[in-house]
C-alpha positions as CSV (number, residue, x, y, z in Angstrom):
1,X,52.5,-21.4,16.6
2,X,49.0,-19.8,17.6
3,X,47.3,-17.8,15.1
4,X,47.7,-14.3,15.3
5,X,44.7,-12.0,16.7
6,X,43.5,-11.2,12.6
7,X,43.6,-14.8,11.7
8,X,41.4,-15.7,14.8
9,X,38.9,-12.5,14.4
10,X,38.5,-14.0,10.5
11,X,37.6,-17.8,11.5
12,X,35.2,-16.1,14.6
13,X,33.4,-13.9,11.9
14,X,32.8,-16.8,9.0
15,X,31.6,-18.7,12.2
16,X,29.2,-16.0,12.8
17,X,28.3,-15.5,9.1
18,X,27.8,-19.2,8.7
19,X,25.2,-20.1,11.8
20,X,23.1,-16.8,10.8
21,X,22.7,-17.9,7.4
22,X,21.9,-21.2,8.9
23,X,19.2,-19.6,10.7
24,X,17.6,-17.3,8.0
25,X,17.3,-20.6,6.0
26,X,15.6,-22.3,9.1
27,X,13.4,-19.3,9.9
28,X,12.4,-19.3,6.4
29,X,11.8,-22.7,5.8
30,X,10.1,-23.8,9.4
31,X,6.5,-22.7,10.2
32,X,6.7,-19.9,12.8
33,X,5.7,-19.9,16.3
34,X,1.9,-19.7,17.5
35,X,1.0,-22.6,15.1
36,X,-0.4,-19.3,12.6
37,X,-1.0,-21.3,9.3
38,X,-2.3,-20.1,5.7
39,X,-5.4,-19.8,6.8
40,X,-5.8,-17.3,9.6
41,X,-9.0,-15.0,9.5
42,X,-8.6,-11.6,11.3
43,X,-11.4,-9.2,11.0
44,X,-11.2,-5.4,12.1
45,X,-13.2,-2.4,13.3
46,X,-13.2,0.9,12.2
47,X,-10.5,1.8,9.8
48,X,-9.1,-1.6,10.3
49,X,-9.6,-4.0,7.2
50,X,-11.0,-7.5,7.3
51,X,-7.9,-10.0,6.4
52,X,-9.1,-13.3,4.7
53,X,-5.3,-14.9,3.6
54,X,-2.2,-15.7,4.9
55,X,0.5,-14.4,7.5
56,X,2.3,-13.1,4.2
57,X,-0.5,-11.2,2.0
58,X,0.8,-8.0,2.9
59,X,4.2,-8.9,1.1
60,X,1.9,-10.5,-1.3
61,X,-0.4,-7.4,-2.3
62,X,3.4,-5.5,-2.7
63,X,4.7,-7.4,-5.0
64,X,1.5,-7.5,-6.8
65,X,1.3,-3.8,-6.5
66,X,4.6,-3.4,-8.2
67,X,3.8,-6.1,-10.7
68,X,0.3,-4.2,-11.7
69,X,2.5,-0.6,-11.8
70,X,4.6,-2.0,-14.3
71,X,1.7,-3.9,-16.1
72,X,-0.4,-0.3,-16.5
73,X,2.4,1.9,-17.5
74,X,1.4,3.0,-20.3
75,X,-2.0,1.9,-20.8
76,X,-5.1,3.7,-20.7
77,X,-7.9,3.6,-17.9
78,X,-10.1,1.0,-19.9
79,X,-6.9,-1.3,-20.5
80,X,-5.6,-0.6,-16.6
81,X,-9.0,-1.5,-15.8
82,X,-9.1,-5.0,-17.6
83,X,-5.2,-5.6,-15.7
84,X,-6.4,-4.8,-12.6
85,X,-9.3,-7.2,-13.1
86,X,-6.4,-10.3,-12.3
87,X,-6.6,-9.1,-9.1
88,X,-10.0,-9.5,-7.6
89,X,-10.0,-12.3,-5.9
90,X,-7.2,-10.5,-3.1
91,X,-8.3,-8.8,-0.1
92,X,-5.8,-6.4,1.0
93,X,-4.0,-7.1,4.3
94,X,-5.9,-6.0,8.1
95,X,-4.4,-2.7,9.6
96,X,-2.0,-1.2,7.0
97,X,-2.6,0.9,3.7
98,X,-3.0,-0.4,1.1
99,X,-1.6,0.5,-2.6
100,X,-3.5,2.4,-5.2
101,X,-1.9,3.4,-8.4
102,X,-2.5,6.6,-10.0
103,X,-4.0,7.0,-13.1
104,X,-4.4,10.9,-13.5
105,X,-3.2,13.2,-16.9
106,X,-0.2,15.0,-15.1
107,X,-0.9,14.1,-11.4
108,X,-3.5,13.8,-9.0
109,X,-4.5,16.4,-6.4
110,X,-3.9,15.6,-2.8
111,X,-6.6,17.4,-0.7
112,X,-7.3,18.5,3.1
113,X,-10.8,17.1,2.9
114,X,-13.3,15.2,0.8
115,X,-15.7,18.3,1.4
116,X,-15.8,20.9,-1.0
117,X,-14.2,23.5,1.2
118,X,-10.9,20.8,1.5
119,X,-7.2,22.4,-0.4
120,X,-4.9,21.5,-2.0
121,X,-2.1,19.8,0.1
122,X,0.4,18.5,-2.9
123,X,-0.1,16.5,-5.7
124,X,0.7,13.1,-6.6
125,X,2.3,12.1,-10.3
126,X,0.3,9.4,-12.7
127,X,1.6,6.6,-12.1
128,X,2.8,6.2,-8.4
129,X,1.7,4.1,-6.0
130,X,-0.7,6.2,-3.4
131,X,-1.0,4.6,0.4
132,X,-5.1,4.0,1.0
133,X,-6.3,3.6,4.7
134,X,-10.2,3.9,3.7
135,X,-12.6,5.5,1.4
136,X,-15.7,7.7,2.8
137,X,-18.5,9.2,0.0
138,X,-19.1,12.8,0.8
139,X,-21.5,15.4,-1.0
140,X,-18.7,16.9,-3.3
141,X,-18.1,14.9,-7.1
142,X,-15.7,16.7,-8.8
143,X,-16.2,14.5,-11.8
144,X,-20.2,13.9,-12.3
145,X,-19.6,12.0,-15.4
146,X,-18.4,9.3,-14.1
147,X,-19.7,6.4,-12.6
148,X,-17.2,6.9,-9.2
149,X,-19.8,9.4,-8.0
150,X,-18.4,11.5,-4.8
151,X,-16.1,8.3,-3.3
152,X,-12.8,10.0,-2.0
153,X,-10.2,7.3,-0.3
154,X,-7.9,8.6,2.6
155,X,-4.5,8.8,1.6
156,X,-1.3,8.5,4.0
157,X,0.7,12.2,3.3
158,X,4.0,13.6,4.4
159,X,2.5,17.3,4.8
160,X,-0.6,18.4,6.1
161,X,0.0,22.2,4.6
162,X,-1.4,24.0,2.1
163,X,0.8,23.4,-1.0
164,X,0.6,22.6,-4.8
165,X,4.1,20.6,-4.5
166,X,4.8,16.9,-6.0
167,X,5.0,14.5,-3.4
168,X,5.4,10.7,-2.9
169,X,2.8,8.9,-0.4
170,X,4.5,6.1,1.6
171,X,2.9,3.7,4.4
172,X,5.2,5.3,7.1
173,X,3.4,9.1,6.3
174,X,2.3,10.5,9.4
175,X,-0.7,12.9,7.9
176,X,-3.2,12.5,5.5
177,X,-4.8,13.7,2.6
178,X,-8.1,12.8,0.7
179,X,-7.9,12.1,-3.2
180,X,-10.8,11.2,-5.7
181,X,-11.4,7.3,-6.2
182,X,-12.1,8.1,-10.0
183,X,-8.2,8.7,-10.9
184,X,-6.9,6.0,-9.5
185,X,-7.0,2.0,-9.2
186,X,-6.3,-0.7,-7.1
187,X,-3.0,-2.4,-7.3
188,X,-2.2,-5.8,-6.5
189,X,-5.7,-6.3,-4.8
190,X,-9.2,-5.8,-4.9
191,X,-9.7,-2.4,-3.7
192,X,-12.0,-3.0,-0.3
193,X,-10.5,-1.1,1.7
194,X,-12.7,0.0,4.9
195,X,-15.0,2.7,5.4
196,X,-13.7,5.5,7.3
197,X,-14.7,5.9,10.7
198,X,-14.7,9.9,12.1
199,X,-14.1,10.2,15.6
């Protein structure tokens, strides 16, 4: 007697489970196509970042990120600072933002500019992980005792509106904002992140 319809659909989809697990293990394990190897060099221009590392150092400088995040909870600047120090010999990955974790009493104010005229478009929580495309050094400091001086890094945002409003920062954000380099520090990575380039 022929299996019914249900018994056949069952044996069809273990079939199906089996060859792609078959080929995630081969895709993973095999080196992929274009003969790319761990040393590829790609260098940028304008917002883009220089990339000195492998295929995978974006995946990398996330998990680092995440491992640093957990490392500084907790921990003042000066003790953040000596964590992140692990880290500088990692570039962060050509042509996508890279993480920066915020180390600011309360939260961090997201602005519309680095100029002094720039508002507030949200605010970030200590301890989150901002998105950085690139840093640019304008004439406004808002904190001349430090040794940051006026560096403010771009920010990816999900609002470009004048607000005071918590927010997260994510990779995907289609707006930015601009945030002072002074409250916040590299994670995962080594913090060169481009210049910015104004059109």
């Amino acid at each position: 007697m022929a299996p019914s319809i249900p018994r056949k659909t069952f044996y069809w989809t273990i079939a199906g489970v089996v060859v792609a697990i078959i080929g995630i293990v081969l895709a993973t394990l095999l080196p992929s196509p274009g003969g790319r190897d761990s040393t590829q060099t790609q260098s940028g221009s304008g917002n883009q970042q220089a990339q000195n590392g492998g295929i995978n150092a974006g995946r990398d400088v996330n998990i680092q990120s995440q491992e640093f995040q957990r490392e500084a909870a907790g921990l003042s600047r000066a003790e953040a600072e000596r964590e992140a120090a692990k880290y500088q010999g990692i570039t962060p990955p050509a042509g996508v933002p890279a993480p920066f974790l915020v180390l600011a009493p309360r939260h961090l104010w997201v602005r519309s500019s680095a100029a002094v005229d720039g508002y507030h478009i949200g605010a970030a929580f200590d301890q989150v992980i901002v998105w950085v495309d690139c840093s640019s050094v304008s004439g406004f400091d808002p904190d001349v005792s430090d040794e940051v001086e006026a560096k403010w890094l771009r920010v990816r945002w999900p609002t470009d509106r004048r607000n005071e409003d918590l927010w997260s920062s994510q990779p995907s954000d289609k707006y930015v904002g601009w945030i002072y380099a002074g409250l916040v520090l590299p994670s995962g990575h080594n913090g060169q992140v481009p210049p910015c380039v104004t059109k």
